[in-house]
Structure formats: structure tokens, C-alpha cells
N, C-alpha and C positions, 0 to 999 in steps of 0.2 A: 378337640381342643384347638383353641386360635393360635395356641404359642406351641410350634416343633422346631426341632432341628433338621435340615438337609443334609444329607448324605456327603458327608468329606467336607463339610461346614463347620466351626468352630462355633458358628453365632445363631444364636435365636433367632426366629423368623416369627413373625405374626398375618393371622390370616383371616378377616374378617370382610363381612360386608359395611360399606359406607350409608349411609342416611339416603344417599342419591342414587342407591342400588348398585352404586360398583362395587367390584372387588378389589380390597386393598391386599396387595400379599408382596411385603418386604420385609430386608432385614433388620433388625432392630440393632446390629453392628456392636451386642454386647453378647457375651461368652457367661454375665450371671443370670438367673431367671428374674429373680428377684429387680431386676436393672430392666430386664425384658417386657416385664408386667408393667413398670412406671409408664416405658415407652408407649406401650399399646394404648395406656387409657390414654396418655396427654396427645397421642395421634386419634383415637375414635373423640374425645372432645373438641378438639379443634376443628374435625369433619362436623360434630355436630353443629358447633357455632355456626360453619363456616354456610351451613345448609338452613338453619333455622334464622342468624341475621346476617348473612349475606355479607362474613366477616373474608376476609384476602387471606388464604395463606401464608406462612411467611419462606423463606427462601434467603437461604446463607450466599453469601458475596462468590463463593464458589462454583455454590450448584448454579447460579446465575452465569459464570463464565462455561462451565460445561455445555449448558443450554445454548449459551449463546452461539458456542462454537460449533456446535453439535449443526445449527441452523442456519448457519452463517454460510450464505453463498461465493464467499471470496473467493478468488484464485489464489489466494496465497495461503492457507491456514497456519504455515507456521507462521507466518506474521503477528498474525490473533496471539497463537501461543506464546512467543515471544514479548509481547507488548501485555499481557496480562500476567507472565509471571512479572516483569517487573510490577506490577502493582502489586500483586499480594501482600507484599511487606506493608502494607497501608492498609487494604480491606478486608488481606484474607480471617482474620478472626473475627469480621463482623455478619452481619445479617442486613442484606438491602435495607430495612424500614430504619437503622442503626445508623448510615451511612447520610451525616447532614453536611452543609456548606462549608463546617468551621473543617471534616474532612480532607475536602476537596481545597481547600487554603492550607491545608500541614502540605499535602502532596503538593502544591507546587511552590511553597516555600523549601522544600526540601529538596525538589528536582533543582530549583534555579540556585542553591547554594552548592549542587553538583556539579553548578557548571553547563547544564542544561540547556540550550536555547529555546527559547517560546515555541518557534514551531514547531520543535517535537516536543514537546510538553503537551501543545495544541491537540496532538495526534491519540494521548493517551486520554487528555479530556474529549474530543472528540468520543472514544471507544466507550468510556464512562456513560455519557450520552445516549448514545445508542441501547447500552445494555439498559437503563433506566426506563428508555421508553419503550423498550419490549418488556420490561418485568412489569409496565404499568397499564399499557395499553392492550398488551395481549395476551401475556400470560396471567393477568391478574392476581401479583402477588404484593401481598403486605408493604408496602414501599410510598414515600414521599421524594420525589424525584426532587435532588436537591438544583439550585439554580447552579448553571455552568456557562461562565463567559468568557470566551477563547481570549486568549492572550495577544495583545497588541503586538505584529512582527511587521520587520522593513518591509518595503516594498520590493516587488519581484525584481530579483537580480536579470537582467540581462547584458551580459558582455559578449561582445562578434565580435572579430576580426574582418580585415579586408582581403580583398585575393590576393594580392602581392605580399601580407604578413603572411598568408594561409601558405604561400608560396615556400617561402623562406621555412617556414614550421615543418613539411614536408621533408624538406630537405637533408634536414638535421635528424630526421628521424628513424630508429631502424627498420629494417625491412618489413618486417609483418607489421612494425607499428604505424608504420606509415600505411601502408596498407589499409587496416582498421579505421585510423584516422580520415585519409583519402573517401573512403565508403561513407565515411559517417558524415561528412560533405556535400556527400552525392545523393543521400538518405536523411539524414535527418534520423535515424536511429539511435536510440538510446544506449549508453554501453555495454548491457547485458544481454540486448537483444543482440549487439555484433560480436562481441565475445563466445554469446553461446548461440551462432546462428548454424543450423544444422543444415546439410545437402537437401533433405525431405520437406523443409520450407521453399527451396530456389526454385523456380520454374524458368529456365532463360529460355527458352522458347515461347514465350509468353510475355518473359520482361518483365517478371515482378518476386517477390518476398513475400509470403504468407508470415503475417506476426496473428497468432492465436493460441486457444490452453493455457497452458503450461507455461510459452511465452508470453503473455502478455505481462506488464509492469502498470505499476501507479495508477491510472488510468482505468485500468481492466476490459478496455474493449479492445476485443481481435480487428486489424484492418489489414489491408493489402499494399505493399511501399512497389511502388512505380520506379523502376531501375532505370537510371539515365543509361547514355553511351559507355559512359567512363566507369560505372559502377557496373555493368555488365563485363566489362575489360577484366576490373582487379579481380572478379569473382571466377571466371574463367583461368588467372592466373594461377588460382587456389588447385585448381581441380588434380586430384591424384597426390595430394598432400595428406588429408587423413581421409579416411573409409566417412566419417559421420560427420565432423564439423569443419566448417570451410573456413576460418583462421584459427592458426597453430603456432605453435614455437617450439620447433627443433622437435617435431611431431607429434608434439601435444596440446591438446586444448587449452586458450587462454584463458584464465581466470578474472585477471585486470588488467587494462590498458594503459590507465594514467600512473605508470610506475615511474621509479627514478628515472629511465632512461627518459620519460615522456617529459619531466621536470630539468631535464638536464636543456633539451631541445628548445624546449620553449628559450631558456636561458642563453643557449649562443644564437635563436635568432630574435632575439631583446623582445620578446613579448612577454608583459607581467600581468600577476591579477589574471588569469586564465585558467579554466579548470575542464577538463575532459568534455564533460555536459555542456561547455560552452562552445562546442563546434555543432551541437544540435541549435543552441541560438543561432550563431554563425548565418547553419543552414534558412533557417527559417528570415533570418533577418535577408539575405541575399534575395529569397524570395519574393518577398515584399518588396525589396528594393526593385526587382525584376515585373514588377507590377499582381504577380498572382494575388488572387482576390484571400480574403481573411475566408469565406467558408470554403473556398477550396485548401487551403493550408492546412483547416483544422481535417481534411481528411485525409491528407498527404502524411501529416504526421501524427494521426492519430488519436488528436483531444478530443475528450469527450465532451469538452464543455468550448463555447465559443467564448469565453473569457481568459480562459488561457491563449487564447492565440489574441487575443486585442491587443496584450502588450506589445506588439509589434507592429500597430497600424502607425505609428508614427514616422516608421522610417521609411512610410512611401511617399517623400520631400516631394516629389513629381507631381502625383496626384492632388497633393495639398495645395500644389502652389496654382491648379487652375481653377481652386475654387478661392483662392485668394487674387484674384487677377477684378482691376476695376475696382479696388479700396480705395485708391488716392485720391488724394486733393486735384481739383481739373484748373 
């Protein structure tokens, strides 16, 4: 018989050959036979259309996220996970071929009355995207990929500081924070990779940070951070503070940098409009100013793409000004 139960299974199971000579053998996820029987035929005819006119199977909005995830090379998978249960409440009672434009218009009138900003709005239709063009182009399931157009956002925020603000910010800051901060100066490091930067990445005999795995962020490519003088100083300062992570507070791992005290700081030394991330600008903006070339930047800090470091070719004033040399009136 095609239809048994499994051993310590409550549910039916069915177990036939396909049209195309495989073997289908799943559960039918019903506990009546009569319910089990429906399943089986409306799954052997759908094989048969599927093989006789080269119909698409079809595939619910979830078994699409499983797949997706299941395949999905990220470094981060709770990312994925995260980012798609929030959608559920939108697609999860649908079936990809179900799932049209006026959808994807409820989701982000509803995300942007939450409050939402475009780019991360951008981030969930971005995911959309992706899973659309794997249910259509690879997995070849029943789906009309609805049209998805990113949402219009500002332009890239960049605010630096000068040395003498950076000076004064230092100053006011507590000890490990200053610390953290000082590094991130000297690095260009993002604040997750200084927060949780472990002993087993530092090589100071070599003078460098291994960021890779498990550390890498946003990006997703592992690169090597080139320790200055001063960043070899604070990191040695660290040593015999914890067994595995080289900044702590009051002997344990720091979680976040840019806390109140780091808000308080900026405030007695008058700098406003500043956010943690903005001393990786800082960095990057100093370097430019110091003349390092844009494709060496993007490997110092890490971008994979040479568009994110562009934003910063304009603050090499220097360089610009000797190809503006011999414009004038003679």
C-alpha cells in the first residue's frame, strides 16, 4: 500500500513512484486516512501535469524561506531568520505564485506607518528579491516574480571629526571607552568587531587583526587591519585583563560602546550630530586627507565594493586642487 504509518508517527505518510521515476515518500501531515488519500492523488497529479506539460510546482511562502535559508551562504543566518519572521505576518499564509505587486505595496505602506525607514524597508525587499529569483530561476517553482523597486533613501551619511575634536572626545572619555574609541581611530574598525575582538585574532608580532567567520559584519569579506604604532600601544595595554577578549569593563566583555557615558562625552567636549560609526568615517576621511589612494582604503578597511569608499574621494582638497591648477583667465 502507498499510504502507512511510521513508527511513533501520528501522520500518514505516502509512498509512490513519480512519472519521472523518483521516489516520492512524505508525510501527508494528516492523522485521517480519508485526508491522506485526498493528499496523495492531488500530489501524483500535480507530478503528472508537472512531467506530461512541463507545469512548475507550486511552493508556499514558507517552504520558500526554509529553502532559502537552508542555502543561503551568509555569515549571519540569524539575520535571514530574523528578517523573514518579520515578514510572515504578510506572506506567510500565501503560496509564491499568490504573492503580486499590490502585496509588496500593503508591506511597505505598513512598514513606513511603523515608522520604518526606506532602508531598512529596502533590506526586506531586497530579501524578497532574492528568494523570488531562486524560486524562479532555479528551483523552478509556480511563481510570477512580482516587480520590486527599492525605495528612494538620503544620501550616505558621512560625518568626521578633526584631531583636535577627536582630541578633546578622548579626553572626556572613560577609560576602556576611550580605549575602544582611540583603536577605532587607529583601525577603522567597525564597533562589533572592537567590542568583540578576541586574543586568537591579534598577531602583534606581525602587527596586524585578523577580521574573518564569525567576525566579519555587513560586508561579509574576512580582511587583515594593519595595526599603527598607537594601536599596537592600547592593545598591549589590554593584555592580562581577560583570558579571551581584549576590551572589557570591570572584567567583562563589552557589549556596546556608544552608551550614555559615550553621549555624555561628546557633550562636554561640544561635539554634536555624532554617532559611534562616525569615528570609522573619521578614520577613513583622515586617510584621504593623508593622501592614501581610494583602492588601497577599500582594503584597509575592508569594503567589498569600491563604491562605498568613493564617498570619501572628495576630501582629498590637495589632490583636487592640482588638477584644477591653470583654469584661469591669463
Amino acid at each position: 500500500m502507498s499510504l502507512y504509518k511510521q513508527r511513533n508517527s501520528k501522520y500518514w505518510w505516502c509512498k509512490f513512484t513519480a512519472p519521472d521515476g523518483s521516489v516520492i515518500r512524505q508525510s501527508t501531515r494528516t492523522e485521517t486516512r480519508a485526508l491522506a488519500e485526498e493528499f496523495e492523488a492531488k500530489l501524483k497529479y500535480e507530478l503528472y501535469r508537472q512531467a506530461q506539460f512541463g507545469e512548475r510546482p507550486e511552493m508556499s511562502w514558507r517552504e520558500g524561506v526554509i529553502k532559502y535559508i537552508s542555502e543561503s551562504e551568509t555569515k549571519s543566518p540569524k539575520d535571514n531568520i530574523s528578517l523573514f519572521r518579520l515578514l510572515d505576518p504578510y506572506f506567510g499564509h500565501l503560496k509564491l505564485h499568490e504573492i503580486t505587486g499590490k502585496h509588496i505595496e500593503q508591506l511597505i505602506e505598513s512598514r513606513q506607518k511603523q515608522g520604518v525607514k526606506n532602508a531598512t524597508i529596502n533590506k526586506s525587499l531586497e530579501k524578497i528579491r532574492a528568494l523570488f529569483n531562486l524560486a524562479y530561476k532555479k528551483w523552478r517553482v509556480k511563481c510570477d516574480p512580482p516587480y520590486i523597486k527599492l525605495l528612494s533613501t538620503p544620501k550616505m551619511r558621512v560625518r568626521w571629526i578633526s584631531h583636535l575634536e577627536a582630541t578633546k572626545l578622548l579626553k572626556h572619555l572613560q577609560t576602556h571607552t576611550q580605549a575602544m574609541a582611540h583603536f577605532t581611530l587607529e583601525t577603522g574598525l567597525r564597533e562589533s568587531n572592537v567590542t568583540g575582538l578576541r586574543w586568537d585574532q591579534v598577531d602583534l608580532d606581525r602587527g596586524v587583526v585578523y577580521i574573518e567567520g564569525e567576525d566579519v559584519l555587513k560586508d561579509g569579506k574576512p580582511y587583515l587591519v594593519v595595526l599603527t604604532d598607537a594601536a599596537k600601544t592600547i592593545i598591549n595595554r589590554q593584555v592580562g585583563k581577560h583570558e579571551t577578549f581584549v576590551f572589557t569593563y570591570r572584567g567583562k566583555p563589552v557589549k556596546k560602546a556608544g552608551t550614555k557615558s559615550w553621549r555624555l562625552a561628546l557633550e562636554k567636549a561640544g561635539i554634536q550630530n555624532f554617532r559611534w560609526h562616525d569615528l570609522r568615517h573619521t578614520w577613513a576621511s583622515w586617510h584621504i586627507q593623508n593622501g592614501t589612494p581610494l583602492e588601497v582604503l577599500q582594503e584597509l578597511g575592508g569594503w567589498r565594493d569600491i563604491k562605498s569608499v568613493q564617498r570619501y574621494a572628495h576630501f582629498n582638497v590637495d589632490a583636487l586642487k592640482g588638477y584644477a591648477k591653470g583654469l584661469g583667465i591669463v
